[in-house]
LUMZA-768700 format. One line per field, with one value per residue (C-alpha): x, z, y; residue number from 1. Coordinates in pm, 1 decimal. Layout:
BEGIN
xx: c(X ...) $
zz: c(Z ...) $
yy: c(Y ...) $
nr: c(NUM ...) $
END
This chain:
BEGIN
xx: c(0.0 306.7 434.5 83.9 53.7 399.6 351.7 -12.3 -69.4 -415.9 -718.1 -1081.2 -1381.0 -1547.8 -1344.5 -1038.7 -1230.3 -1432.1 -1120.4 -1271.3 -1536.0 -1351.6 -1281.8 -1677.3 -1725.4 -1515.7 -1650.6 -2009.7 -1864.7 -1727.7 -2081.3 -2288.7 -2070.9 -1950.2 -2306.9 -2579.6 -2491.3 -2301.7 -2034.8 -1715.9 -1460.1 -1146.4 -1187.0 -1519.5 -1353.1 -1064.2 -1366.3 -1469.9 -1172.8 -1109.8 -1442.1 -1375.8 -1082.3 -1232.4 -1567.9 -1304.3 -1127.2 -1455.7 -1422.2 -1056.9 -979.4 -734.4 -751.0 -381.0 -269.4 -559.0 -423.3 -50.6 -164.7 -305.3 2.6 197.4 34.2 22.6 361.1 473.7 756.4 498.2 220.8 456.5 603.5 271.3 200.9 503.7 449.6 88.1 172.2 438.1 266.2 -48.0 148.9 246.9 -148.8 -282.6 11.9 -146.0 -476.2 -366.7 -222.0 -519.3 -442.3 -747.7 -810.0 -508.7 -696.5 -1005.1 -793.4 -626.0 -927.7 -1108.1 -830.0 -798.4 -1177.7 -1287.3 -1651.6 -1889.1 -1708.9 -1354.5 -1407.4 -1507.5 -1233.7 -1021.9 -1238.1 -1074.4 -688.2 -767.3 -866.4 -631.4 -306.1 -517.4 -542.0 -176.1 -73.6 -258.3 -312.9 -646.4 -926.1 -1222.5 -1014.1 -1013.2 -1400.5 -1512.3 -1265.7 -1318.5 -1714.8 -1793.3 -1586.6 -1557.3 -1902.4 -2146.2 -1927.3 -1879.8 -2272.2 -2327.1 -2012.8 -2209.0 -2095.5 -2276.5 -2383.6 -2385.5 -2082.8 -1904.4 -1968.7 -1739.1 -1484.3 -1401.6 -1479.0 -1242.3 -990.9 -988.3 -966.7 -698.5 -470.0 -532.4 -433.9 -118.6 -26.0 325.7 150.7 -173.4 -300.5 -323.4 -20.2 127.7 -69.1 20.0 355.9 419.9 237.0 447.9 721.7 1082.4 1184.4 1539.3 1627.7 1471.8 1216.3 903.6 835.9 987.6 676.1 880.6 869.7 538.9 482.1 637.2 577.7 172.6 194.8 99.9 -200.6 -325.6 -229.1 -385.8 -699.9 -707.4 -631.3 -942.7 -1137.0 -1037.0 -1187.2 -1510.7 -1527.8 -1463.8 -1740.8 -2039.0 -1943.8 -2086.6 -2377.9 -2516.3 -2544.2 -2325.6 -2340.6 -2175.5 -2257.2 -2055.9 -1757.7 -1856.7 -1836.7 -1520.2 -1364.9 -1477.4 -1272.1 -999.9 -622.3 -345.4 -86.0 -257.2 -93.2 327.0 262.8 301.3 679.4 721.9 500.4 767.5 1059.9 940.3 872.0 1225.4 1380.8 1125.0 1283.9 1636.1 1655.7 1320.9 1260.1 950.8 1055.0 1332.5 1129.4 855.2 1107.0 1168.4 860.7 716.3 1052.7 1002.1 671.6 723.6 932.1 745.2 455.5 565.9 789.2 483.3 188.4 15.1 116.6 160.9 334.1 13.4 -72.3 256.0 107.3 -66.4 -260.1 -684.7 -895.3 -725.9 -672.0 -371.3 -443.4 -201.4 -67.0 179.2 -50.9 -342.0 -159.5 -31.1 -383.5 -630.2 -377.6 -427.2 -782.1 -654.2 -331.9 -564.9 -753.1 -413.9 -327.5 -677.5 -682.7 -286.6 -439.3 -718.7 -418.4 -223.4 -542.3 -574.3 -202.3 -141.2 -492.0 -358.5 -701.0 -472.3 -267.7 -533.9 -681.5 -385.8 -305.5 -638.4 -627.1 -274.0 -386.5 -692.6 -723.3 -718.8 -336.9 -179.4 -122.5 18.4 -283.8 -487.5 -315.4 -346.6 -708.0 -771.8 -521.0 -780.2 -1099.5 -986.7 -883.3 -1207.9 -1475.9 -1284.5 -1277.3 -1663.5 -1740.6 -1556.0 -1786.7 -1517.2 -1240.6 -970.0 -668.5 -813.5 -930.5 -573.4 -428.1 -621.1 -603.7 -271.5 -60.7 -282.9 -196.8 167.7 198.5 -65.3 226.5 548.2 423.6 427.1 728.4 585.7 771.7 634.8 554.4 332.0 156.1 110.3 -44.1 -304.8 -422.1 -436.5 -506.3 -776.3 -924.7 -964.9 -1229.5 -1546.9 -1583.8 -1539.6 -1881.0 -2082.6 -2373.2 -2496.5 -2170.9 -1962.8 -1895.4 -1759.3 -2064.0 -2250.1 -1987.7 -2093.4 -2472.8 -2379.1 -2188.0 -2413.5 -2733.9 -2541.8 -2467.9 -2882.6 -2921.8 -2734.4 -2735.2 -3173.0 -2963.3 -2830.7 -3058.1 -2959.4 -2772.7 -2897.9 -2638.5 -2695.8 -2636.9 -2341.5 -2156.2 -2134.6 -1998.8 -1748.0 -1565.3 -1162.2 -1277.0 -1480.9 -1112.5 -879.7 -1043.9 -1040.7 -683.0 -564.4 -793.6 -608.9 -264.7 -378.4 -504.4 -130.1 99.1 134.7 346.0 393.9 664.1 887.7 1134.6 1494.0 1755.3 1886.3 1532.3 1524.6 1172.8 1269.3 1003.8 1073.5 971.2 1282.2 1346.5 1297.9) $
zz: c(0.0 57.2 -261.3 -413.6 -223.9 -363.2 -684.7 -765.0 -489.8 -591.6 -419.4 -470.7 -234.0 -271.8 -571.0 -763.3 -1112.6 -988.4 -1208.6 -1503.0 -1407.7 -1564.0 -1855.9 -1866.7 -1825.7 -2127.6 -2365.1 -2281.7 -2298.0 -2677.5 -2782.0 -2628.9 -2837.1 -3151.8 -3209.6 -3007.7 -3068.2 -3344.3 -3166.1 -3300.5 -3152.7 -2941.9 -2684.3 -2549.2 -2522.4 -2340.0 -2123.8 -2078.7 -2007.7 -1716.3 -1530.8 -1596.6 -1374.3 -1130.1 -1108.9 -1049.2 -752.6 -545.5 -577.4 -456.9 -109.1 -98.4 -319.0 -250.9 -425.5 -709.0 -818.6 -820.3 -1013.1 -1280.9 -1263.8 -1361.4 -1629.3 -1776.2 -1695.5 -1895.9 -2217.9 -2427.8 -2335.8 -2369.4 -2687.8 -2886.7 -2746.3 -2837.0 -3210.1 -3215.5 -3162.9 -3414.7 -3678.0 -3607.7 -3755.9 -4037.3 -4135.1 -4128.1 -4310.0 -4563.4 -4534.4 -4586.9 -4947.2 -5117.0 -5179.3 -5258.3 -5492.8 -5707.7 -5717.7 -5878.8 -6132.3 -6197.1 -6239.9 -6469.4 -6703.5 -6730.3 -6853.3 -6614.7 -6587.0 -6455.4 -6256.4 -6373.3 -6147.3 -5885.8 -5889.5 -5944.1 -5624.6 -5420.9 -5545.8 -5505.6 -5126.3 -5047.6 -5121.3 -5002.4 -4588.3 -4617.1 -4701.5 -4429.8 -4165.2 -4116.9 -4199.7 -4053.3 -4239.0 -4569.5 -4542.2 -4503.1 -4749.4 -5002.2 -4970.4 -5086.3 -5417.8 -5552.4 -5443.2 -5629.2 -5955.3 -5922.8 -5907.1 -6191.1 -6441.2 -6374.8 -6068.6 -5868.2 -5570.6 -5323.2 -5458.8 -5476.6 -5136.6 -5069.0 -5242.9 -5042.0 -4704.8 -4850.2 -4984.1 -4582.1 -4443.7 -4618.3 -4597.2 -4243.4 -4202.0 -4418.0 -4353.5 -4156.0 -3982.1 -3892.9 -3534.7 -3584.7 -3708.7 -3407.9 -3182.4 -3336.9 -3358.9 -3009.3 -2825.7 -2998.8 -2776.7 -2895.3 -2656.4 -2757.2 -2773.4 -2619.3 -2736.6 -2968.8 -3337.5 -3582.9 -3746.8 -4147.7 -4082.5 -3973.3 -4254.5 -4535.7 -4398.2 -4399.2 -4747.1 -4890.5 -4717.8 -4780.3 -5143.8 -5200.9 -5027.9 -5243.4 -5585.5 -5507.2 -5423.1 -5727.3 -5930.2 -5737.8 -5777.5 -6152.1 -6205.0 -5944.4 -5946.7 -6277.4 -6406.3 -6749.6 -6628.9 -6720.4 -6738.8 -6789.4 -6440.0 -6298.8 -6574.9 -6391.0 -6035.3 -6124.5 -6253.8 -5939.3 -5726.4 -5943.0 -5851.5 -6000.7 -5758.0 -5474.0 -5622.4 -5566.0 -5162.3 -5235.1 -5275.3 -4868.9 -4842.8 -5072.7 -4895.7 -4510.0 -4621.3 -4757.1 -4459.6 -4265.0 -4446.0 -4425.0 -4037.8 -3895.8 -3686.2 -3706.2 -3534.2 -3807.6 -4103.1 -3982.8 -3932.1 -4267.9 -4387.7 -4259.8 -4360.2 -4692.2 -4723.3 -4583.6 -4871.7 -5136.1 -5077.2 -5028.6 -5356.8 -5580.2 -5397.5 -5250.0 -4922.2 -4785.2 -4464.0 -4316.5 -4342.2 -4110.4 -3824.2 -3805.0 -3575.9 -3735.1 -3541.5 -3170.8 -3237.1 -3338.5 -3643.6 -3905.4 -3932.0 -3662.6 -3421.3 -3561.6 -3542.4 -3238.4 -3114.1 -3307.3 -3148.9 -2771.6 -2740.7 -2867.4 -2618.3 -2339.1 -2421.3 -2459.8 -2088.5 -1999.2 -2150.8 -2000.6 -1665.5 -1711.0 -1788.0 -1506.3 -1304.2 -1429.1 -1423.3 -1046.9 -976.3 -1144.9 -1316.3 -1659.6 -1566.1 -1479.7 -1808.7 -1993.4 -1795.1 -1905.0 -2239.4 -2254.9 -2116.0 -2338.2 -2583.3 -2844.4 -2796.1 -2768.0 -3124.3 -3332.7 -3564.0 -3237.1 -3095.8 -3386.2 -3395.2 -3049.8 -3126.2 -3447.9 -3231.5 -2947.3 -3130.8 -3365.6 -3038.9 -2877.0 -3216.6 -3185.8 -2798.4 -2913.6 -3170.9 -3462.9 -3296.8 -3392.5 -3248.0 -2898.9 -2956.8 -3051.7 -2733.6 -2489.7 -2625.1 -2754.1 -2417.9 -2438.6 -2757.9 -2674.9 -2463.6 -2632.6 -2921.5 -2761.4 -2594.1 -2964.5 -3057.5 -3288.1 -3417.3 -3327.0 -3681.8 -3699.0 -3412.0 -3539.2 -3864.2 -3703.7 -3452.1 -3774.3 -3995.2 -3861.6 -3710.4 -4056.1 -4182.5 -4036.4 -3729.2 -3979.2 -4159.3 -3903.8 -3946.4 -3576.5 -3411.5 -3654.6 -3650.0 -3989.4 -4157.8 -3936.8 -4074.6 -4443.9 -4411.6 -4217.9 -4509.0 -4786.3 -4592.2 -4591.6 -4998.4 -5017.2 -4913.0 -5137.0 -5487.6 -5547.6 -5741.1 -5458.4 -5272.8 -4913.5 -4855.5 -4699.0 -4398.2 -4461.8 -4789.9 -4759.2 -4569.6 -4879.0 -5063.2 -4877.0 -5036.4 -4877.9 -4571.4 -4682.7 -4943.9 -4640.6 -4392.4 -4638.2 -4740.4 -4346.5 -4306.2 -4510.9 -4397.9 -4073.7 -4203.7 -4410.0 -4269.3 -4557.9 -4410.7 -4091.8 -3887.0 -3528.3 -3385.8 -3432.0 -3112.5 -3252.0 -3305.8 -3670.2 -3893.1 -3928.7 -4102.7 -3866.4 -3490.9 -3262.7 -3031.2 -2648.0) $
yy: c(0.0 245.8 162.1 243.1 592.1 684.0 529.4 678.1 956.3 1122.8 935.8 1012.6 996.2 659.4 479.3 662.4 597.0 921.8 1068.6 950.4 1289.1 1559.8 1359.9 1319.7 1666.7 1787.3 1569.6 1675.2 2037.7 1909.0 1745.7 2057.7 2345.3 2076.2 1909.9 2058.8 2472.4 2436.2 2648.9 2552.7 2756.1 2618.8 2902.4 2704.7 2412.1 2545.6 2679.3 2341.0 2173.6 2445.4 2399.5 2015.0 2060.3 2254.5 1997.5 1746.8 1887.5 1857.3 1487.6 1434.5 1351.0 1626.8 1929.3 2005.6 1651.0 1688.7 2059.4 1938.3 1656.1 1906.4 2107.3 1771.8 1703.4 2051.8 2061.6 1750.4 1796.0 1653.3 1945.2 2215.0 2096.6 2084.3 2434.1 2576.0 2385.1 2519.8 2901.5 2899.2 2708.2 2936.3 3224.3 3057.0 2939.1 3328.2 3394.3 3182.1 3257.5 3625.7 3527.9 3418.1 3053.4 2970.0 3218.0 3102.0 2773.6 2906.3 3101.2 2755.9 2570.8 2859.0 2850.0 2461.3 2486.6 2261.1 2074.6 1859.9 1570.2 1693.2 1992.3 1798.5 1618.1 1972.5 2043.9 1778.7 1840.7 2182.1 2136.4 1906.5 2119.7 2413.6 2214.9 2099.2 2428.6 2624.0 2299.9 2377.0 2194.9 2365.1 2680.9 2491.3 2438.0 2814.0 2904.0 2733.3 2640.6 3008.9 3037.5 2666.3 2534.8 2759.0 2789.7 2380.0 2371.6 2574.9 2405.4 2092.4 1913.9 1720.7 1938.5 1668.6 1508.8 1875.9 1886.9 1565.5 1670.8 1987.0 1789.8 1487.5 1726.5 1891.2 1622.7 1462.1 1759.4 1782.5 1453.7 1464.2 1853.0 1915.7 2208.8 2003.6 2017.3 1646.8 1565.9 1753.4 1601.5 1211.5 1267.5 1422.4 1137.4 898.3 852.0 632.4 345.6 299.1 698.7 1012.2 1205.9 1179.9 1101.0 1371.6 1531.6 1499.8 1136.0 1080.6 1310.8 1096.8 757.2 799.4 925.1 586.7 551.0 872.7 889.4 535.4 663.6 962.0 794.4 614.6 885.8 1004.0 743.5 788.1 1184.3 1136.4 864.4 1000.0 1384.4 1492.4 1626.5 1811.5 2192.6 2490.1 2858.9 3191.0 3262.8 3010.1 3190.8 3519.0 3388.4 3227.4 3551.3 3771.0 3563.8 3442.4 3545.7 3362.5 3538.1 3325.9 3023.3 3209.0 3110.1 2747.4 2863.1 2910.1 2552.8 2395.3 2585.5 2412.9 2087.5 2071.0 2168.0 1982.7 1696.1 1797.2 1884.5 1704.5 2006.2 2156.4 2504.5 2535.0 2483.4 2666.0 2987.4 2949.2 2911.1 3215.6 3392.3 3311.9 3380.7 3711.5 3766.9 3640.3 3783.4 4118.6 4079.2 3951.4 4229.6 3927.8 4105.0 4414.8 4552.9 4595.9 4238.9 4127.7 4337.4 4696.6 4892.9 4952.1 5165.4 5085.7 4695.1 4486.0 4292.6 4139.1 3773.7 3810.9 3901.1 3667.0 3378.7 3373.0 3511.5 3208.5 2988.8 3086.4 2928.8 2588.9 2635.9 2682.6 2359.9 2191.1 2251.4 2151.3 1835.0 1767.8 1868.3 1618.9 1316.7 1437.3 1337.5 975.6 909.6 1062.4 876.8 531.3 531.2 595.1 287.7 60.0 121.7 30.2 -269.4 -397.7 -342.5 -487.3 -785.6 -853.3 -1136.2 -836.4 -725.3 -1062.8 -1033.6 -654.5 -734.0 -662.3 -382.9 -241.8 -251.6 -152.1 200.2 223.0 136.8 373.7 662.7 645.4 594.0 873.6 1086.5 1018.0 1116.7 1458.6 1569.6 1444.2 1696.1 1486.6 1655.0 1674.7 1274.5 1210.8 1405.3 1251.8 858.0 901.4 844.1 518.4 458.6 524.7 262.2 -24.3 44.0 -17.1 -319.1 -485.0 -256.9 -66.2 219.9 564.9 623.3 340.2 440.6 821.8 705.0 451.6 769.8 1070.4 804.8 628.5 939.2 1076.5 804.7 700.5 949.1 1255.6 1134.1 1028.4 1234.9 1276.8 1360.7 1518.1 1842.9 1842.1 1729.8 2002.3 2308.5 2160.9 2213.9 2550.7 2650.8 2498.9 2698.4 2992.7 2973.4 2911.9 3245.9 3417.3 3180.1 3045.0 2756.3 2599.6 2308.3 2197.8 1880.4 1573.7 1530.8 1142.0 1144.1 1360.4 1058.3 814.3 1100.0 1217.3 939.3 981.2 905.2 586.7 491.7 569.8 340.3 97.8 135.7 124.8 -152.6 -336.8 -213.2 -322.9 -703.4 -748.3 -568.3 -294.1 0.2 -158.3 -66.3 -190.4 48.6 -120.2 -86.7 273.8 383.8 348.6 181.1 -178.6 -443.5 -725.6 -741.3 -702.6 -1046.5 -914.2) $
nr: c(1 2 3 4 5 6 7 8 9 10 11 12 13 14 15 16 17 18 19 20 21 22 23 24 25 26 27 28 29 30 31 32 33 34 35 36 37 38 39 40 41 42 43 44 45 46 47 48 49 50 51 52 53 54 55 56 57 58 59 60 61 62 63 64 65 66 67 68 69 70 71 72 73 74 75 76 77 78 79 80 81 82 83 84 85 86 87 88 89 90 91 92 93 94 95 96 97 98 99 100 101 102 103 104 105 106 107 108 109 110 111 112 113 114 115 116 117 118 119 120 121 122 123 124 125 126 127 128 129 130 131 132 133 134 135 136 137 138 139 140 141 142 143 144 145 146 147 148 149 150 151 152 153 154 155 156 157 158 159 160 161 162 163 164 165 166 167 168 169 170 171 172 173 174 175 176 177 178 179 180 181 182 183 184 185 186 187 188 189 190 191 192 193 194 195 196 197 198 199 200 201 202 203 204 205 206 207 208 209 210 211 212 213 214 215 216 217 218 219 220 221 222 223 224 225 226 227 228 229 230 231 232 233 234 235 236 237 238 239 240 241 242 243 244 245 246 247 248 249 250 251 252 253 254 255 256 257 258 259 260 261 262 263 264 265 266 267 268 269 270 271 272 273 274 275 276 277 278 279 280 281 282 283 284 285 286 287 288 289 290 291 292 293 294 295 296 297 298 299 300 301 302 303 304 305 306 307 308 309 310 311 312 313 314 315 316 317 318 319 320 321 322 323 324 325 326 327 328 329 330 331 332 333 334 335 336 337 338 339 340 341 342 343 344 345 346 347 348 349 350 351 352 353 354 355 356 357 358 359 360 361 362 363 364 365 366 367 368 369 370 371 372 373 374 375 376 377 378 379 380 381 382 383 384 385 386 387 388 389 390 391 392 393 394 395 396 397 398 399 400 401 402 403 404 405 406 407 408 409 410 411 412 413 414 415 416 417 418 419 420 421 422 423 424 425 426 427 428 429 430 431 432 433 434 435 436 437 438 439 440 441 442 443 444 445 446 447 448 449 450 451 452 453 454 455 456 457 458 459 460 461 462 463 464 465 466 467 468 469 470 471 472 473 474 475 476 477 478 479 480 481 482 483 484 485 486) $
END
């Protein structure tokens, strides 16, 4: 019992799996504001995960041991690391979003002539790079929902289909995007056994390329065969002009520039210097950007990408802490170690097949409870996940792409939870009011054609069945195919 106290210190009134109640708490804080209100803002949930904490503490024996518990886990390398990711990155995202990347897309696709189902599938590529390049997906959505959609429905794409393309092409540059919440999320939690530190965001990066890639080529396929239809117009030509800026397309150059040194060094702070560097640069050079956009003062307030970026990031930084201070609570607590004894002693993880499906299984049901928030799913099941993984050996990498991966299929699309499918109808509603040509979207039918998320579960299904991609850490902490001998 000594051992115990020292080991596991935080007790609870009654049974220590009262711990479990903050956890509770934040995720009905995440379904209220993701699913019920439609209130999709990190600030809330950092709101929630604070008065979480603070429910909590009435349930601990002592307060004292509860609070320092918190403090622990907001405390922790891992924690600080993804914060200190997070604000940087989140200057480098406005930066984007200042540039007009989207708009370079349209002026792409105008000129290419594109119709019916072939702008649909120009739709999805366009999306795609559009998420990697700025790391947001929610961003990518209520960008590009308001140029591409209504000019899409009018050259003859399939409205509902048109729809799943942009969601698809979000979601899949969310998951594969170096500057992704989710990415830095999967990566961070991913801890090496044989050297120190976490998995190196570039390798993540490059190493889940075939899944997504195979996921997409199929999607492809789909978008090209279901996303057509027989209308065009001149209106679509004119809506297409209005917001139609070829310059958008010269801020790739910074995106190229960081995912080369991303590649080179494996440092995310480096390349993302860089990247905003360069951008800086190029943007100015080409009138994309002007001073004023880097940071200026309007009528009493800051605004600018500087200040922006670091300010859009503080809500999600908040939650961060809150959802570290909730795991320092079930690890002090041992309620965090019970649960992974358990799991690592179920029939399901005496085999890497298994594991594997119980990282899927437990990232996806999390993915779910949280309204489809996949970063925060991934932060809170990912210390789980950490150590389900390195029972079997699996490399870090491996681990990273089953938690992004998986939580990029099925939970995106489920129509009662997700908030993604909610921001679509939002954003298709809002296009109604403006454009009589528009009809609203069923939200079920909108799940069958989101198609990348339907092709990428399949493809990590099947990595998960054979082997394909998989991964062990070898004794210097390098990928090797075969399992190590204990």
């Amino acid at each position: 019992m000594e051992n115990r106290d020292r080991q596991f210190p935080l007790e609870f009134m009654g049974t220590n799996y009262l711990s479990l109640v903050p956890l509770f708490i934040f995720a009905v804080f995440c379904v209220l504001f993701f699913v019920v209100f439609k209130v999709f803002e990190m600030d809330a949930l950092a709101m929630g995960g604070v008065v979480a904490l603070i429910a909590g503490s009435l349930l601990a024996k002592s307060q004292l041991k509860y609070w320092n518990a918190v403090l622990k886990g907001m405390c922790s390398d891992m924690g600080g690391a993804i914060a200190l990711i997070l604000l940087v990155v989140g200057i480098f995202t406005k930066m984007m979003s200042y540039g007009n990347v989207a708009q370079g897309f349209v002026w792409l696709g105008s000129n290419l002539g594109l119709r019916g189902a072939w702008f649909c599938v120009f739709t999805f590529a366009a999306a795609s790079i559009i998420a990697t390049a700025t790391g947001t997906s929610i961003g990518t959505l209520f960008s590009c929902f308001p140029i591409l959609y209504p000019s899409g429905v009018l050259l003859g794409a399939d409205p509902l289909f048109l729809a799943g393309a942009i969601l698809s092409g979000a979601i899949f540059g969310d998951n594969i995007g170096p500057i992704s919440d989710t990415t830095i999320a999967s990566a961070a939690t991913q801890r090496y056994t044989h050297k120190e530190g976490a998995a190196d965001i570039a390798g993540v990066v490059s190493s889940r390329m075939g899944y997504a890639l195979a996921g997409a080529a199929l999607a492809i396929v789909g978008f090209y065969f279901f996303g057509g239809t027989e209308v065009d117009s001149a209106e679509a030509q004119a809506l297409l002009q209005e917001y139609s800026n070829p310059k958008g397309l010269i801020m790739l150059i910074p995106v190229v520039i960081l995912l080369t040194i991303a590649v080179i060094n494996r440092n995310i702070y480096i390349s993302i210097t860089w990247g905003i560097i360069s951008g800086t640069i190029v943007g100015l050079v080409s009138g994309v950007l002007t001073p004023a956009n880097i940071i200026s003062v309007h009528e009493g307030s800051l605004t600018g990408f500087l200040y922006t970026g670091v300010q859009s990031m503080l809500g999600t930084v908040v939650y961060l802490y809150g959802a570290f201070g909730i795991m320092g609570v079930l690890q002090e607590s041992g309620t965090l170690h019970n649960i992974i004894v358990a799991l690592v002693n179920s029939r399901f993880a005496k085999s890497v097949v298994g594991t594997e499906i119980m990282i899927g299984l437990g990232l996806m049901v999390s993915s779910i409870c949280l309204g489809a928030a996949n970063g925060p799913a991934i932060i809170m099941f990912g210390p789980v996940a950490d150590e389900l993984g390195r029972t079997k050996k699996l490399h870090p990498y491996r681990r990273a792409n089953l938690l992004d991966g998986l939580g990029s299929t099925l939970p995106v699309i489920i129509p009662f939870t997700s908030a993604f499918i909610f921001i679509v109808i939002i954003c298709v509603n809002g296009l109604r009011e403006k454009y009589a040509f528009i009809e609203p979207i069923n939200p079920m039918a909108l799940t069958y054609a989101t198609l990348h998320c339907l092709t990428l579960f399949a493809a990590f299904a099947v990595s998960i069945v054979t082997g394909w991609g998989r991964r062990y850490e070898g004794s210097d902490g390098r990928p090797v195919k075969e399992q190590p001998e204990n």
